[in-house]
Biotite code that builds the C-alpha atoms (Angstrom):
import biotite.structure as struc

atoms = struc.array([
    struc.Atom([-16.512, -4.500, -3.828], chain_id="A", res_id=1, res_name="UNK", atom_name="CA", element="C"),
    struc.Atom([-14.440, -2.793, -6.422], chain_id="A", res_id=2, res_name="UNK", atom_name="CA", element="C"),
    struc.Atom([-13.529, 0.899, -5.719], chain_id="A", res_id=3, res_name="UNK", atom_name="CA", element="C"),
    struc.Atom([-12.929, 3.819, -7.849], chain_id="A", res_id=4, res_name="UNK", atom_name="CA", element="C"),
    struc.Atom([-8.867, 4.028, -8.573], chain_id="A", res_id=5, res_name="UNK", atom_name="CA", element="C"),
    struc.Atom([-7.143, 6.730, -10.324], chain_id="A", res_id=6, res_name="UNK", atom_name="CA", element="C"),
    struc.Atom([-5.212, 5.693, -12.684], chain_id="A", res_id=7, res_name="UNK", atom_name="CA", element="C"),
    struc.Atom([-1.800, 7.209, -13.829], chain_id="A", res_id=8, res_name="UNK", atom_name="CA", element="C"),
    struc.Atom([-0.603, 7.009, -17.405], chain_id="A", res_id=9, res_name="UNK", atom_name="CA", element="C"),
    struc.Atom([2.886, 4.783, -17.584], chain_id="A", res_id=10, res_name="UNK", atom_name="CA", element="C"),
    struc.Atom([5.852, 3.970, -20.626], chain_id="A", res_id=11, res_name="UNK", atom_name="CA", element="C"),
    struc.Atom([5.206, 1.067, -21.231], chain_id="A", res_id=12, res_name="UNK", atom_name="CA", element="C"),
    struc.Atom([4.197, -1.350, -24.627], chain_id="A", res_id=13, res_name="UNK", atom_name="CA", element="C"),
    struc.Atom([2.159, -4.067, -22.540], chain_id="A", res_id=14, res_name="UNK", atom_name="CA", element="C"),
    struc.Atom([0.487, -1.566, -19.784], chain_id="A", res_id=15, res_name="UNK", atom_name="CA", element="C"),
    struc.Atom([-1.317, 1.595, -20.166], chain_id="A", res_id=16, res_name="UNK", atom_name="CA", element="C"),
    struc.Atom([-1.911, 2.738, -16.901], chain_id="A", res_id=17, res_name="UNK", atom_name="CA", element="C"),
    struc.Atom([-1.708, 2.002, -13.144], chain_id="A", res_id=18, res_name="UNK", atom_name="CA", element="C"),
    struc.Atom([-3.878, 2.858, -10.098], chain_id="A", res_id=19, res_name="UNK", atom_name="CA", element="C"),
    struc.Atom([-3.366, 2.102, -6.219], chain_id="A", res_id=20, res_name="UNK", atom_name="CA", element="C"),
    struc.Atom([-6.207, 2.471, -3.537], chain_id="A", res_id=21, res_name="UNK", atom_name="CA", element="C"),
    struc.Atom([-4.333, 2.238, -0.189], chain_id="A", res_id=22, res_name="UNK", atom_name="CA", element="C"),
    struc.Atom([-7.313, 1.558, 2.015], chain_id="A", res_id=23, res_name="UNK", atom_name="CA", element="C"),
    struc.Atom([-8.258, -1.331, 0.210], chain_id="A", res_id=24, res_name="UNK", atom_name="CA", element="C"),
    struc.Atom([-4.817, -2.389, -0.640], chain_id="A", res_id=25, res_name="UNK", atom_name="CA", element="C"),
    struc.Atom([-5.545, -3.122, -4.259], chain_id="A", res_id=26, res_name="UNK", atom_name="CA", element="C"),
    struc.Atom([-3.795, -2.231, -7.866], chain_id="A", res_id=27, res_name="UNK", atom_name="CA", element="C"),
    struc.Atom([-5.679, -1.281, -10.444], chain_id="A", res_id=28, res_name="UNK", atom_name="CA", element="C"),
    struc.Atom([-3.803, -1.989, -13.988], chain_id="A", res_id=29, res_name="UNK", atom_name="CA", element="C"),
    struc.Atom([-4.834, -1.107, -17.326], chain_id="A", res_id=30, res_name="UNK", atom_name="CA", element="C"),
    struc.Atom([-3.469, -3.094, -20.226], chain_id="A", res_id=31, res_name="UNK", atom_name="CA", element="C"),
    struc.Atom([-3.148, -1.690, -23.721], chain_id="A", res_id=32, res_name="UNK", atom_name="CA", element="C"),
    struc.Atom([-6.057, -2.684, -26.033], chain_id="A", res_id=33, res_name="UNK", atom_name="CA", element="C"),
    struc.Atom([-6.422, -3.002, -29.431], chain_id="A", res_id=34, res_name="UNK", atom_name="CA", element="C"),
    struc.Atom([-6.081, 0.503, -32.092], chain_id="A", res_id=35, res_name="UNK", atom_name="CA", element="C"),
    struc.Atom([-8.096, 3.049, -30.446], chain_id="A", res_id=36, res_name="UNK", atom_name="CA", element="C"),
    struc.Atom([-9.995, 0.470, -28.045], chain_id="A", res_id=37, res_name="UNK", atom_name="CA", element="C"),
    struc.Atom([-8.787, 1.224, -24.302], chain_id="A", res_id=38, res_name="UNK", atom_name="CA", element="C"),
    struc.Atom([-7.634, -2.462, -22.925], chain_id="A", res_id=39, res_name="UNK", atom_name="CA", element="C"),
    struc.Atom([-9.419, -4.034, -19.595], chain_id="A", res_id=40, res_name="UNK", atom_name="CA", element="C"),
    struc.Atom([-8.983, -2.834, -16.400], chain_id="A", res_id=41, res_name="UNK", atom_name="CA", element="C"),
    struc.Atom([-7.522, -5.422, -13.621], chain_id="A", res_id=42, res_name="UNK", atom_name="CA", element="C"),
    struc.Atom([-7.880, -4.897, -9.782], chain_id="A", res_id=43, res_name="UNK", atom_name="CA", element="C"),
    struc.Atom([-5.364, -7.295, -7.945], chain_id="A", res_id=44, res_name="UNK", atom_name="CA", element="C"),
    struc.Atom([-5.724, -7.575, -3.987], chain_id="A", res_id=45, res_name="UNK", atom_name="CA", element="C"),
    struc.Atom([-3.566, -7.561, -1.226], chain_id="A", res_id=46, res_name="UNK", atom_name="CA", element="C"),
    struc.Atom([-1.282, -5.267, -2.444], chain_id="A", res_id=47, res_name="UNK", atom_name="CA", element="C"),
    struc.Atom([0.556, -3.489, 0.311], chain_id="A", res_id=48, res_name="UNK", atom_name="CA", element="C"),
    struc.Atom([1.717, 0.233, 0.283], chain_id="A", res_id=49, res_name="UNK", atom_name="CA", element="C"),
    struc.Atom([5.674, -1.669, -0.612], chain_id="A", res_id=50, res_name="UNK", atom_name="CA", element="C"),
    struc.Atom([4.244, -3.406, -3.080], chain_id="A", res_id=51, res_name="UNK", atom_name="CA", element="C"),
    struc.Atom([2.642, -0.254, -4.932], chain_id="A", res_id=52, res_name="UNK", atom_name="CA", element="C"),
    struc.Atom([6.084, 1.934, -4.305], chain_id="A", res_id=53, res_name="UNK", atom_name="CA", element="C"),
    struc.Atom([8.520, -0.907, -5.821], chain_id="A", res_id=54, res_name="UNK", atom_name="CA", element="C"),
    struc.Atom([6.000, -1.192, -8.646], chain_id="A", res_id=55, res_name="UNK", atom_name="CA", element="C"),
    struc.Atom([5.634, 2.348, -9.573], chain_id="A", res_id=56, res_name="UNK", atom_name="CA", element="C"),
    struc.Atom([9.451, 2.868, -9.169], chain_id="A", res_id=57, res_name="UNK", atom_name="CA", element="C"),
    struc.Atom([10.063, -0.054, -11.549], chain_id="A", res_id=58, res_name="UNK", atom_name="CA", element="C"),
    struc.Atom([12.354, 0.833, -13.866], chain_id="A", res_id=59, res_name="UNK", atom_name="CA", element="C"),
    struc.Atom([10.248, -1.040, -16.099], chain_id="A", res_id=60, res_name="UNK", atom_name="CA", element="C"),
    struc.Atom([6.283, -1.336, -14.972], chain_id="A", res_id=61, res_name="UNK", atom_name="CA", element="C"),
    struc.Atom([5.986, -4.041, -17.576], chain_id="A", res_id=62, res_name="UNK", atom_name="CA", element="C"),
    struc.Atom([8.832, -6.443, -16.223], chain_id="A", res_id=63, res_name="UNK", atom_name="CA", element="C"),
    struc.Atom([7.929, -6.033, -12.626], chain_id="A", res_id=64, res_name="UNK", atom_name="CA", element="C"),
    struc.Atom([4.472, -6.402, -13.545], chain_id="A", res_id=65, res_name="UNK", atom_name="CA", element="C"),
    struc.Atom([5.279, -9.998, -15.204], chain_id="A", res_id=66, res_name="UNK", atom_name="CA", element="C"),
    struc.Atom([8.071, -10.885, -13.018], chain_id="A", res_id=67, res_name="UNK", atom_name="CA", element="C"),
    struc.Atom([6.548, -10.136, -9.976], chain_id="A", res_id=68, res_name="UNK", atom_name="CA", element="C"),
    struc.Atom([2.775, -9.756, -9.981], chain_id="A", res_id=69, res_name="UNK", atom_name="CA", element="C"),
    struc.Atom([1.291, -12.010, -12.277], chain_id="A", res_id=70, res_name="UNK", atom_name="CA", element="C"),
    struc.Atom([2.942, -15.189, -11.445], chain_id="A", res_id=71, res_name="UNK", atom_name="CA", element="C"),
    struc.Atom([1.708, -14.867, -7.589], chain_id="A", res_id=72, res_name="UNK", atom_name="CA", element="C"),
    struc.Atom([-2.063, -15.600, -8.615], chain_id="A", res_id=73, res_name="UNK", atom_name="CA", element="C"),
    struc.Atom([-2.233, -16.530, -4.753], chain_id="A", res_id=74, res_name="UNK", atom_name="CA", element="C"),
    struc.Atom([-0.436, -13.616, -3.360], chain_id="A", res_id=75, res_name="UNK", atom_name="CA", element="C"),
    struc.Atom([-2.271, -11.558, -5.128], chain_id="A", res_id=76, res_name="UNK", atom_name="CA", element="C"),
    struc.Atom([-5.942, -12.410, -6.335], chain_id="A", res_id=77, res_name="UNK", atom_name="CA", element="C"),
    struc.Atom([-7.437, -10.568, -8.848], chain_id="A", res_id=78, res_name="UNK", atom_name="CA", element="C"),
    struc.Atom([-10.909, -9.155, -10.816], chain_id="A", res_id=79, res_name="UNK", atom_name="CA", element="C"),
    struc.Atom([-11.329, -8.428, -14.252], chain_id="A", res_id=80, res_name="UNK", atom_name="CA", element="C"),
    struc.Atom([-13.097, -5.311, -14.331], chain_id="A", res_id=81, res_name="UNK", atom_name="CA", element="C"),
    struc.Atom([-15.772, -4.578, -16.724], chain_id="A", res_id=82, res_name="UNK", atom_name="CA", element="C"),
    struc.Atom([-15.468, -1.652, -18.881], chain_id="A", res_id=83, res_name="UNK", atom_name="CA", element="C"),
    struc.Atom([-17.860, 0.581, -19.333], chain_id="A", res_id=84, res_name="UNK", atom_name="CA", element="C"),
    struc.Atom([-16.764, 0.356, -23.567], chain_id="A", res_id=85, res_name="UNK", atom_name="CA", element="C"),
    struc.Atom([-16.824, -3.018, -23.411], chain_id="A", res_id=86, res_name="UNK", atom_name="CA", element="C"),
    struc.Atom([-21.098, -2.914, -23.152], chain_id="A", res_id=87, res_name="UNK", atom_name="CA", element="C"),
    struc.Atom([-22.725, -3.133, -26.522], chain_id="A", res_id=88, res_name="UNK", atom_name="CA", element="C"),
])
């Protein structure tokens, strides 16, 4: 069951925005896409409340992100979600 995130705007050249729902423990991260094409949406799992605050207080979302998040497929499973601008 995915859930409706909000997702914050971030500096970064790999990530364009990131999302946390607490109750569900999951991250929702937005990559860049391509010109004026928004990029996929991501929902990772079993992310705790730590896990969101170290993130978002990265002094670099983009490093932590691939340092930290990515590698740990286990840790932390995650969706591809389909956007809605993706549909032809």
């Amino acid at each position: 069951m995915t859930h409706q995130i909000t997702m914050d705007s971030v500096e970064s050249s790999q990530i364009a925005a990131i999302g946390y729902h607490s109750e569900s423990q999951t991250l929702a991260v937005q990559f860049k896409g391509k010109g004026e094409k928004p990029g996929s949406i991501y929902h990772y799992s079993n992310f705790t409340p730590e896990d969101w605050q170290a993130f978002r207080d990265a002094e670099s979302v983009g490093s932590h992100f691939y340092r930290h998040i990515k590698p740990n497929k286990e840790k932390y499973p995650f969706v591809r979600i389909e956007d809605q601008t993706e549909q032809a």
